[in-house]
C-alpha positions in Angstrom: 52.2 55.8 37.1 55.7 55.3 37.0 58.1 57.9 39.0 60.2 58.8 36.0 56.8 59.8 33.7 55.4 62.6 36.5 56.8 65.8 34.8 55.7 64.1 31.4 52.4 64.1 32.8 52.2 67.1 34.0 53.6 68.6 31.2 51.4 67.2 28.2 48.4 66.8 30.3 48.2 70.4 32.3 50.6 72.8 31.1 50.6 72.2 27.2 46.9 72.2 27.2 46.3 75.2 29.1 49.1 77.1 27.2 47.7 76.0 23.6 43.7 77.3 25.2 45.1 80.9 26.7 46.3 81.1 23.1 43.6 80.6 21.4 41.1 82.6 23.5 43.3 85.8 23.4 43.8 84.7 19.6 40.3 85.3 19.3 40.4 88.5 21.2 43.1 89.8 19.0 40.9 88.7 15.5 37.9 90.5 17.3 39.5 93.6 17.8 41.3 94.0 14.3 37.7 93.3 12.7 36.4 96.1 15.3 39.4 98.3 13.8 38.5 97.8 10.4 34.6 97.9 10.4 35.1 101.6 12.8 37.7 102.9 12.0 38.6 101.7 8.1 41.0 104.5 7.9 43.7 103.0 10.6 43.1 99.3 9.1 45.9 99.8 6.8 48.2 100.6 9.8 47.1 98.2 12.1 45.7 95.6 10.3 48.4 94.1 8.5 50.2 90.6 8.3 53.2 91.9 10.2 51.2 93.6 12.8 49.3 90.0 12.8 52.4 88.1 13.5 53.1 90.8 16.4 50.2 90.2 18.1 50.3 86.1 18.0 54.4 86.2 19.1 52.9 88.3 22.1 49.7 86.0 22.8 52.4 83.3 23.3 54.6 84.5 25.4 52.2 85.8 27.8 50.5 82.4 27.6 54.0 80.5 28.4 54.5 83.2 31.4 50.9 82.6 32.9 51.8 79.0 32.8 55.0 79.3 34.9 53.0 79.1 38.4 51.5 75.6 37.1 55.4 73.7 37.4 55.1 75.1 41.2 51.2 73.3 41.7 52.8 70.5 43.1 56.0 68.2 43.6 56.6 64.4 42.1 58.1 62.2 45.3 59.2 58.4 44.6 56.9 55.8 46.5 57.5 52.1 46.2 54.9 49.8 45.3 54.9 46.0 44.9 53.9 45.1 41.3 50.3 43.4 40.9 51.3 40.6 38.8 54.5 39.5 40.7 54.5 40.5 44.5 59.0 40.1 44.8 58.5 42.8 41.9 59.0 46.7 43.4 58.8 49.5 41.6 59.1 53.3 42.1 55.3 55.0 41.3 55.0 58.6 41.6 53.4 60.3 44.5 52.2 64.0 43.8 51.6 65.8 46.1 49.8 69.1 45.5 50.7 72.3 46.9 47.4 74.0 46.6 45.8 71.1 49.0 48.1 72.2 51.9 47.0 73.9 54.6 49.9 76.7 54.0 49.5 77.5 50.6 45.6 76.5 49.9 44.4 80.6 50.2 47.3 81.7 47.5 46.7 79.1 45.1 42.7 80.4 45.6 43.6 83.7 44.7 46.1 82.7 42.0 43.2 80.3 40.5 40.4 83.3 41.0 43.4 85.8 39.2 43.8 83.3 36.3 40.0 83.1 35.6 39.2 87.0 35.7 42.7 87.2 33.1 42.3 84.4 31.1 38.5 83.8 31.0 36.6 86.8 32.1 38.9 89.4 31.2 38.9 88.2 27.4 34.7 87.3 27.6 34.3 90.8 28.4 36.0 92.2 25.8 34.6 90.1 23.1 31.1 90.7 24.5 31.3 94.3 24.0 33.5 94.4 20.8 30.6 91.6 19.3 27.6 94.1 20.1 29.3 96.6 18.3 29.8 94.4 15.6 26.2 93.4 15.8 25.2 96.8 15.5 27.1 98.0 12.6 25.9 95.1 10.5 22.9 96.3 11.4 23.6 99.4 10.1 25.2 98.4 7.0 22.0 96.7 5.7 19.9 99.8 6.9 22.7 101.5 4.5 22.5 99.2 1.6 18.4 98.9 2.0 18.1 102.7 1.3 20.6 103.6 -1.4 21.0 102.3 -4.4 24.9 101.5 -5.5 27.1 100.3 -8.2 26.6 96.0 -8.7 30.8 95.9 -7.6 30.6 98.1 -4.8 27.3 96.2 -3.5 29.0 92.8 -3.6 31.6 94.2 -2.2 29.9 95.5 1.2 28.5 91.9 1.1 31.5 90.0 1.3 32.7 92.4 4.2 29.6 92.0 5.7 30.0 88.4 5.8 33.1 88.0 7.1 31.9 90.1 10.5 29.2 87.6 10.2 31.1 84.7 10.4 33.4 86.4 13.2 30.2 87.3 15.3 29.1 83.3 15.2 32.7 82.5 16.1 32.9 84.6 19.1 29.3 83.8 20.1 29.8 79.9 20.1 33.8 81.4 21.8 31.1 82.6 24.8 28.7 79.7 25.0 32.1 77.6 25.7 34.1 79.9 27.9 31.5 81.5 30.4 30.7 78.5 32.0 34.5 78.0 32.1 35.2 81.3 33.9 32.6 80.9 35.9 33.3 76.8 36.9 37.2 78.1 37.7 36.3 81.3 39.8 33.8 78.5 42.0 36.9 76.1 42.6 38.4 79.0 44.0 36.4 79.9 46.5 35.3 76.3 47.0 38.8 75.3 48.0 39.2 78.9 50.4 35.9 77.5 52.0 37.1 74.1 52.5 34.3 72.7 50.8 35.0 69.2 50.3 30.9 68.0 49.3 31.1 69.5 45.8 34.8 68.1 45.0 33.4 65.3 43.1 30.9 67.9 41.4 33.7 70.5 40.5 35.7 67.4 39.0 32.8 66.3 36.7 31.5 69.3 35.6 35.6 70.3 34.4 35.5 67.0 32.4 32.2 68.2 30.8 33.7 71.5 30.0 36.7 70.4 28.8 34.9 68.2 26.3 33.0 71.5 25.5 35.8 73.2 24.5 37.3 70.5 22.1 34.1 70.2 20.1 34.0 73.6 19.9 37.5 73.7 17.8 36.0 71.3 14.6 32.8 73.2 15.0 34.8 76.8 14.3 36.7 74.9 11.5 33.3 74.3 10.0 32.0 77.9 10.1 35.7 78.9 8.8 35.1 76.6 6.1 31.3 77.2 5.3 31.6 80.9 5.3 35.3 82.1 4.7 36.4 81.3 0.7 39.7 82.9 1.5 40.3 80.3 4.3 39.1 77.4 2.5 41.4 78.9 -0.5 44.4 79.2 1.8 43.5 75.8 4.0 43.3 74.1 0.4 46.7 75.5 -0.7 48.4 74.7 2.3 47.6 71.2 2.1 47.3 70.5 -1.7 49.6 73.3 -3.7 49.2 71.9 -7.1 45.5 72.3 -6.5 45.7 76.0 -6.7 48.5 75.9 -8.6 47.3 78.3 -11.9 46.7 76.4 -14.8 49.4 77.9 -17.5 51.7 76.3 -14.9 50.3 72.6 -14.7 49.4 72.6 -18.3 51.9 73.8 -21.2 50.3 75.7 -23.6 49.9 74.7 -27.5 52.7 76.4 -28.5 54.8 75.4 -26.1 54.1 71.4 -27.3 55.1 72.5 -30.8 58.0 73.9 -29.9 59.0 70.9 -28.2 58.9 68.3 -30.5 60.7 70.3 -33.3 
């Protein structure tokens, strides 16, 4: 790789990534915990769970996730080495020669305990909480159908409960599929902690293919949440359809002039 494309590198194939997954796991927290707020405790949903309050939240989720992604511009440093071209040998050229900070000897233990700190905060820390907030869920849908099993209620206020009660479906599948990708994660970064404070050099090769595997993990799992979104949600396919064909939604007095209004224009 060329000398001047290092920081490039770095840039769209580290930092950008990891910034753009912090945000969407603690995204995922922060949706968690406003359905939490407004399946237990409906009366403070009208204080908390609003579109500015929303917008609050997301500002916040991404500028923590730019600050946790400071340390990851000090990983390493991008050196000049010159290297004769392959097709022409009187042809040099400057390639780029990391060198990684958290393979020397000085610095390995810090950048062990920095990578062990960034899995319990941004894996571990967030798994937990969604964990705990998707067996309350769990239980209070439970609940709900116990509720709706035993009374009888008006037709309006029945569907009603049902479309609520589908929405904390869909988020439960969400935050369960959210699990079955980011445990192993957690659990795969907290090992190449360790593994580089030990000095383990066997399972290198190991830790490098199994991250591959898990970052492929994650990336399916973004169309497959689009999916449920889509299958389950007719707000978001509503909104998703509006933002990307208006006229579609547009209502139909709008696209389509009425009778009277043709009369009136050709006299």
């Amino acid at each position: 790789m060329p000398y001047n494309y290092g920081w490039f590198h770095r840039i769209n194939c580290d930092v950008l990534p990891f910034i753009f997954h912090t945000c969407s796991i603690w995204v995922t927290v922060v949706l968690a915990i406003q359905r939490y707020i407004y399946v237990c405790h409906s009366e403070k949903a009208k204080q908390w769970c609003t579109v500015p309050m929303a917008l609050k939240a997301i500002i916040a989720v991404n500028i923590l996730a730019l600050i946790v992604a400071i340390p990851m511009f000090l990983e390493g440093a991008f050196y000049p080495h010159p290297v004769q071209s392959l097709f022409d040998s009187k042809v040099v050229f400057d390639a780029c020669l990391v060198r990684d900070y958290s393979e020397h000897e000085t610095y390995r233990r810090y950048y062990s305990v920095y990578f062990v700190l960034r899995a319990l905060l941004i894996n571990v820390g967030p798994c937990t909480v969604l964990v705990i907030l998707n067996a309350i869920l769990v239980q209070r849908m439970k609940e709900a159908k116990q509720n709706r099993d035993r009374l009888i209620v008006k037709r309006s206020h029945e569907t009603r409960a049902q479309e609520q009660t589908s929405v904390t479906l869909m988020l439960v599948i969400v935050v369960t599929l959210f699990l079955i990708v980011e445990i192993p994660m957690a659990l795969h970064l907290i090992i190449s902690g360790v593994i580089k404070t030990l000095q383990i050099i066997s399972l290198a090769e190991f830790l490098n293919v199994s991250a591959q595997i898990l970052n492929f993990t994650v990336l399916l799992s973004y169309p497959i949440n689009f999916f449920i979104y889509c299958r389950m949600s007719r707000a978001f396919r509503d909104a998703f359809t509006k933002l990307l064909c208006p006229s579609i939604n547009q209502p139909r007095r709008d696209r389509l002039p009425s009778a009277t209004t043709q009369l009136l224009s050709k006299s």
